[in-house]
VOGU-3710 file (C-alpha; in Angstrom, 3 decimals, decimal comma):
1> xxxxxxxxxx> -2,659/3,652/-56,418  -0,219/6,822/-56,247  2,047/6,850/-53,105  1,809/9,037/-50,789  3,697/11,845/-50,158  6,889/11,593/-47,692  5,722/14,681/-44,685  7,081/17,766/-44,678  7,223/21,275/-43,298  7,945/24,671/-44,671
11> xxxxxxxxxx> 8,033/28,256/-43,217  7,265/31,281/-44,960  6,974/35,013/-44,576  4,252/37,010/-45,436  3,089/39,387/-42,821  3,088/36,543/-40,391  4,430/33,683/-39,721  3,283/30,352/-41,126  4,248/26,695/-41,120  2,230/24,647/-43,920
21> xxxxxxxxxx> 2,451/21,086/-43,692  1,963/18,514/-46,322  2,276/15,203/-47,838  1,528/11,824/-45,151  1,654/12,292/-41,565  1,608/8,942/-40,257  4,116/6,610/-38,629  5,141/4,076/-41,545  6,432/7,466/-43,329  7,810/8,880/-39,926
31> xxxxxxxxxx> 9,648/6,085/-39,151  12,080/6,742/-41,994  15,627/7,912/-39,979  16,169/11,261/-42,302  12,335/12,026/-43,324  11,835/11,933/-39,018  14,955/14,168/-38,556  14,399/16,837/-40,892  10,396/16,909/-39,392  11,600/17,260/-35,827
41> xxxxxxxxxx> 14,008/19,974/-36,681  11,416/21,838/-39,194  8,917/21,795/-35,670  11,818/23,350/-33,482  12,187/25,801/-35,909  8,590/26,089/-36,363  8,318/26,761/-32,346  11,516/28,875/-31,550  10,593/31,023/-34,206  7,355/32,064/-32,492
51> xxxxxxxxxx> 5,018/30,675/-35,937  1,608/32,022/-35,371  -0,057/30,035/-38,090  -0,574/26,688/-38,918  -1,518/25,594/-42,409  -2,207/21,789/-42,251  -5,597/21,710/-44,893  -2,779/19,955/-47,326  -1,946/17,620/-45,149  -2,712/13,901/-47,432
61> xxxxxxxxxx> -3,215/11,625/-44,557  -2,242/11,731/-40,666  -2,249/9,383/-37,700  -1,971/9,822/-34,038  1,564/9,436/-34,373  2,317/12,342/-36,644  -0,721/14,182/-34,757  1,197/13,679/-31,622  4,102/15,096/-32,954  2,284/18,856/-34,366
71> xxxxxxxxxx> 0,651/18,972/-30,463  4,075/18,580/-28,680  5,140/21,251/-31,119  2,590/23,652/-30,449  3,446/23,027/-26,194  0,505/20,581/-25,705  -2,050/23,899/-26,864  -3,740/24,483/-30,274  -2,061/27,564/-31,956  -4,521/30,530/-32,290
81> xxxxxxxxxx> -4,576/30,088/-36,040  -5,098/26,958/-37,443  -6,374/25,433/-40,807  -7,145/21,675/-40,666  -8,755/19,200/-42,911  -11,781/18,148/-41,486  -11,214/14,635/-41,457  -8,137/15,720/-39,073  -9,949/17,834/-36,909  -10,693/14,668/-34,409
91> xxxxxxxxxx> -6,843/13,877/-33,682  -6,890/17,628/-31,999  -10,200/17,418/-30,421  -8,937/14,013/-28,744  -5,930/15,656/-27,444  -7,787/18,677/-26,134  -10,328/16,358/-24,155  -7,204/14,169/-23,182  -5,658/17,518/-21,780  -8,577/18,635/-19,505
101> xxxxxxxxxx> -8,713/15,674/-17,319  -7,755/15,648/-13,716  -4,624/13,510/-13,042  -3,906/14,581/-9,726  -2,888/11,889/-7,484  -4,780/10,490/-4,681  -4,392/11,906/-1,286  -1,466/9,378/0,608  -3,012/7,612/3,177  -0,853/7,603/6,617
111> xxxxxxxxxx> -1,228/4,847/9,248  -2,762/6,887/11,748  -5,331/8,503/9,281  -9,342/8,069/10,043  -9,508/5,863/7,217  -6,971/3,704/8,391  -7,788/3,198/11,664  -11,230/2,272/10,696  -9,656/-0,551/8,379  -8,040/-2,039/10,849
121> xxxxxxxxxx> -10,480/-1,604/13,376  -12,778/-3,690/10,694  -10,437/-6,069/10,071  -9,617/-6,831/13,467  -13,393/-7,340/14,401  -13,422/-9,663/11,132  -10,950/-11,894/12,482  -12,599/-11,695/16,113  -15,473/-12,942/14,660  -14,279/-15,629/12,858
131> xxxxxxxxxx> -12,481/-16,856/15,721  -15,623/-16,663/17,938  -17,465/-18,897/15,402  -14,913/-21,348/14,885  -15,121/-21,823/18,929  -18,945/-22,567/18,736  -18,361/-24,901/15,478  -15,548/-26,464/17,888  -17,890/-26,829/20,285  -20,735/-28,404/18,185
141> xxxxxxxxxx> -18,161/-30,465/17,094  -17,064/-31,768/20,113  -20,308/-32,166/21,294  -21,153/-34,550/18,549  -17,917/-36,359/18,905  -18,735/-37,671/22,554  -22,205/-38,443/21,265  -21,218/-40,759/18,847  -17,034/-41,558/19,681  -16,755/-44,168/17,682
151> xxxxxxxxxx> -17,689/-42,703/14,518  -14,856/-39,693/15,698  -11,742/-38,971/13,496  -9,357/-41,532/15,536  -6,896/-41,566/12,904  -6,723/-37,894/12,447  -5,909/-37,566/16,385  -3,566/-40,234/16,516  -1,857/-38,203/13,524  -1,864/-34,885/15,091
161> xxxxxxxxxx> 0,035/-36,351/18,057  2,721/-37,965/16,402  3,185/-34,955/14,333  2,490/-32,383/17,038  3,876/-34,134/19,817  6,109/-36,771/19,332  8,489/-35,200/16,964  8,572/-32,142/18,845  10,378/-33,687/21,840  14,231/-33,202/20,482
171> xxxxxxxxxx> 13,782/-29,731/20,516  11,893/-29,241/23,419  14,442/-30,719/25,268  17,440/-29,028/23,671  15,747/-25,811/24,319  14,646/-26,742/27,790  18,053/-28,156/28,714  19,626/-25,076/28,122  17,075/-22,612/29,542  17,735/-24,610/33,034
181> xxxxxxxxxx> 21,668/-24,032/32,401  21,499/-20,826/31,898  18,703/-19,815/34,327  20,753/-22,072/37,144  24,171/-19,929/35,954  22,583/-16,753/36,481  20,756/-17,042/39,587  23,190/-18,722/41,312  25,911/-15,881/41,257  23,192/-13,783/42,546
191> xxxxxxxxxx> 22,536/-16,265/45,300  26,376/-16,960/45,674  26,956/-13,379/46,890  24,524/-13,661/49,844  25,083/-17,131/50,658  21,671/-18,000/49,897  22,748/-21,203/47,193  20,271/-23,562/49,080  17,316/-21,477/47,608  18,921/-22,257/44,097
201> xxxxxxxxxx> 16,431/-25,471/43,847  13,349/-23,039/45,109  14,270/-20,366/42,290  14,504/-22,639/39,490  11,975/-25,294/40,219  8,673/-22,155/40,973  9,885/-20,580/37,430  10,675/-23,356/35,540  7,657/-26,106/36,643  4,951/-22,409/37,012
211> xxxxxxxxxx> 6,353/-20,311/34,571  8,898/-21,045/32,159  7,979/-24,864/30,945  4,831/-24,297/29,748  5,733/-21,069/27,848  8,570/-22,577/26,006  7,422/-25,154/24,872  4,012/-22,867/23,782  6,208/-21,112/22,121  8,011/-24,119/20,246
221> xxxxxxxxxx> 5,045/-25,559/19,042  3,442/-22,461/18,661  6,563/-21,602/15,780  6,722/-25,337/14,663  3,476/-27,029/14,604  1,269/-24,337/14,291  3,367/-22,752/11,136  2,808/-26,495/10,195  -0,859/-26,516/10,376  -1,505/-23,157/9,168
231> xxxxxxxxxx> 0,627/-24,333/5,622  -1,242/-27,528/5,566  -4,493/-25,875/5,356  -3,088/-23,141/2,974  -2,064/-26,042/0,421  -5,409/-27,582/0,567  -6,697/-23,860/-0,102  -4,261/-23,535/-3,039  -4,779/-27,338/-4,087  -8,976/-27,047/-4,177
241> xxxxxxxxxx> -9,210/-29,949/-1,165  -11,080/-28,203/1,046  -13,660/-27,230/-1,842  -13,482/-31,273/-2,751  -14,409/-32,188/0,782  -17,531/-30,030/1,274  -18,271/-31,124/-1,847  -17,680/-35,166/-0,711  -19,770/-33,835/2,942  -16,941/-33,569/4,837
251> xxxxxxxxxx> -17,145/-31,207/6,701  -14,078/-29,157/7,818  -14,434/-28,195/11,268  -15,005/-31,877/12,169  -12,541/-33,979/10,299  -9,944/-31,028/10,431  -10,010/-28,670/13,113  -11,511/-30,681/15,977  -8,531/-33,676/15,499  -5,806/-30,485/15,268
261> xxxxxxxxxx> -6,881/-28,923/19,369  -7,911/-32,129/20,751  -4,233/-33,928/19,923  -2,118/-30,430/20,717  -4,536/-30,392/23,822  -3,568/-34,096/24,267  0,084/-33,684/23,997  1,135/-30,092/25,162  0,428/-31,323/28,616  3,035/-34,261/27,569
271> xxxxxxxxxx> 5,571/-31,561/26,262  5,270/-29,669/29,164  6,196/-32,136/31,669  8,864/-33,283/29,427  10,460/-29,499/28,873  10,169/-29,091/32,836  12,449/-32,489/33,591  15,382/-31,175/31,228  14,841/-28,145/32,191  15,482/-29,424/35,678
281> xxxxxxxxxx> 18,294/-31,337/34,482  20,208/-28,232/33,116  19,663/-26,512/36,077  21,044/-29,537/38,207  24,137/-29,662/35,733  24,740/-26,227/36,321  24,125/-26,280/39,747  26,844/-28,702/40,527  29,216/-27,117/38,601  28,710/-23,958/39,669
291> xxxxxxxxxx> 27,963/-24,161/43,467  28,721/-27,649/43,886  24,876/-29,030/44,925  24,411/-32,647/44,853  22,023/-33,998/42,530  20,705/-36,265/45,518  20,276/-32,923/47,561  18,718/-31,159/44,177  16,069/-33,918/43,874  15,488/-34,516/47,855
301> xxxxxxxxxx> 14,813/-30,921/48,228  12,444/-30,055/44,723  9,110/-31,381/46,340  8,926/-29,609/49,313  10,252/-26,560/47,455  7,223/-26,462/44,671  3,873/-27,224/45,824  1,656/-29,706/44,309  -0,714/-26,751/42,966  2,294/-25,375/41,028
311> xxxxxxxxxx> 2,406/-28,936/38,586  -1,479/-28,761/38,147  -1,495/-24,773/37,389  1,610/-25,997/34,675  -0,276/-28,472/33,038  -3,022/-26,729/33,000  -1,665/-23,806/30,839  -0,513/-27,030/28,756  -3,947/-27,828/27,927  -4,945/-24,226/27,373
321> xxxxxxxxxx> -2,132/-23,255/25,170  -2,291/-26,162/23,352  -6,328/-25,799/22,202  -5,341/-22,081/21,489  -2,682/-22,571/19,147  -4,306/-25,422/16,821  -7,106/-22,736/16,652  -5,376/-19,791/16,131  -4,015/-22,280/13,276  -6,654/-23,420/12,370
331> xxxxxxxxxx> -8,450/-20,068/11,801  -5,423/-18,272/9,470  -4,931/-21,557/8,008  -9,086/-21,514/6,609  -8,560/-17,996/5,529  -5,328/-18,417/3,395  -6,532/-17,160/-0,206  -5,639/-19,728/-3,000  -2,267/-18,059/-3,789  1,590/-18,541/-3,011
341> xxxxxxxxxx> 1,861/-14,842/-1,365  -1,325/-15,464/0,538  0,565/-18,598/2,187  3,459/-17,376/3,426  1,850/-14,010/5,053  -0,549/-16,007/6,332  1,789/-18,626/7,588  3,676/-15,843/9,509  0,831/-13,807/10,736  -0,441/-17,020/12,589
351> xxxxxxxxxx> 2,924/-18,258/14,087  2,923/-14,269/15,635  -0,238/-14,315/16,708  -0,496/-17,777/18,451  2,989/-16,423/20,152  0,849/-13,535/21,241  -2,030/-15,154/22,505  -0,516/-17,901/24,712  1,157/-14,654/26,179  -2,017/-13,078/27,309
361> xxxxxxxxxx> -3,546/-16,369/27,962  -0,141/-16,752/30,252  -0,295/-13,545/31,782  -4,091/-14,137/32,964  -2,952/-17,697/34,106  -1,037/-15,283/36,603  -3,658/-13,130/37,777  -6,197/-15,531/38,268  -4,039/-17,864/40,182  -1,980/-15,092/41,701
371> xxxx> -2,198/-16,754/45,661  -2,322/-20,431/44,738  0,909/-22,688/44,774  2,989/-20,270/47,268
//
């Protein structure tokens, strides 16, 4: 079988300008270092010469590679005379078709287009939703649970608050501790310049027993148990668990969710207390260095400065915050996708959002009980 042909390209003269090409046009031949130089510069002479014909009927055998090369040439455009082998024709027709489509890019959409508002408003209801019907299966739940209590998910509970509760105390207190130094430190200078520093104990015990207790240490176990229990669920997402146990009938909501808000509802109560008294120890530190008030005087003085209502109000938003963040939790942790970068944004969306609800759920804590405790 004869070889073919190494490509070239001549020019010639006669009453108009033609290139004729010949031999094989295809990429094992133009892959050769001098055969691919002498074709390139044969086409830039071809096209700075102003060629207006195109003889390529000799042409042995051609590929899209060596096709390629002739439409670059010609400035992505078949010249107006051409003369092609008609087994070659396609390679053209290809790049014609090729040329013609639309590659414009899609329009950018901004944050505040129509489009985009709409797909957050939908997502937003899609997460409303699913947080309204993981309330009612919490409910059914629960309902069941007091039915039959001792068929209930003990262990899981008893779990929940160690994890949950217990081992959140060091930093509850650290946190608290120093919120009552600094809170005491500030407030008394203030005080200090009017010679008010007897109301020092009625300052710090209203916002840290009302206000401040509760909504630290939401926030604390809002960033460190429900991260916690929004990347347990995401690993049993990634890990096919939660598929095993529907598949075993257990059902999630029940051995799952409902042990998660009952121990947090258990034990935020617990934490709340706890953050108060060293929060109330900071400020009695400080205190004494500062103005020089007794801790006898500190503690004789508290109860009649803080209603009863105040300690009820705080342990109610205990309660509330706590069953608010396991399902917050709870509900990002469900939807995690079985990926790694599905985790982690997941993880962090909850942790912000659970911040953000015990927030509003704090700030309508203050409306409603607006003239109670005063």
């Amino acid at each position: 079988m004869p070889t073919p042909a190494s490509p070239s390209l001549a020019l010639s003269q006669d009453g108009h300008k033609t290139a004729t090409a010949t031999g094989a046009w295809h990429v094992r031949a133009l892959t050769q270092e001098k055969t691919m130089a002498g074709i390139r510069l044969a086409l830039k002479s071809a096209g700075t010469s102003g060629t207006q014909r195109w003889d390529l009927s000799q042409v042995e055998s051609m590929d899209y590679i060596g096709a390629q090369l002739l439409w670059n040439a010609w400035g992505q455009k078949r010249p107006p005379e051409l003369t092609l082998a008609p087994q070659h024709e396609d390679f053209f027709r290809r790049f014609e078709e090729t040329g013609t489509l639309d590659m414009s890019k899609a329009p950018r959409k901004h944050w505040y287009s129509l489009d985009a508002l709409l797909q957050r408003k939908m997502v937003l209801a899609d997460h409303l939703l699913g947080f309204i019907a993981l309330i009612g299966q919490l409910v059914i739940d629960l309902g069941r649970f007091l039915r039959l209590p001792q068929r209930g998910p003990w262990k899981e509970i008893s779990a929940n608050i160690f994890h949950t509760g217990y081992q959140a105390l060091g930093i509850t207190a650290l946190v608290g501790f120093l919120i009552g130094v600094v809170l005491s430190y500030l407030s008394a200078q203030q005080l200090h310049q009017f010679g008010g520093d007897i109301f020092l104990v009625n300052i710090l015990g209203m916002a840290v027993i009302r206000e401040l207790g509760p909504l630290l240490a939401a926030i604390l176990v809002a960033g460190r148990s429900g991260s916690a229990i929004t990347a347990q669920l995401g690993v049993m997402r990634v890990t096919e668990e939660l598929d095993a146990m529907l598949v075993m009938g257990l059902p999630h909501g029940f051995r799952l969710i409902l042990p998660k808000v009952i121990a947090l509802a258990i034990s935020m109560p617990l934490l709340v207390v706890w953050t108060d008294a060293m929060a109330l120890i900071g400020g009695m530190v400080a205190a004494k260095i500062e103005l020089g008030l007794t801790y006898k005087y500190f503690l004789r003085e508290l109860p009649d400065a803080v209603p009863l209502a105040n300690y009820w109000i705080g342990l109610g938003k205990g309660v509330v915050f706590g069953g608010l963040i396991a399902l917050v939790a709870c509900h990002f942790g469900l939807r995690i996708k079985p990926n790694t970068e599905s985790l982690g944004a997941g993880t962090t969306i909850s942790v912000v959002t659970a911040i953000t609800v015990v927030i509003l759920a704090d700030a309508v804590f203050a409306i409603v009980f607006t003239g109670v405790g005063f």
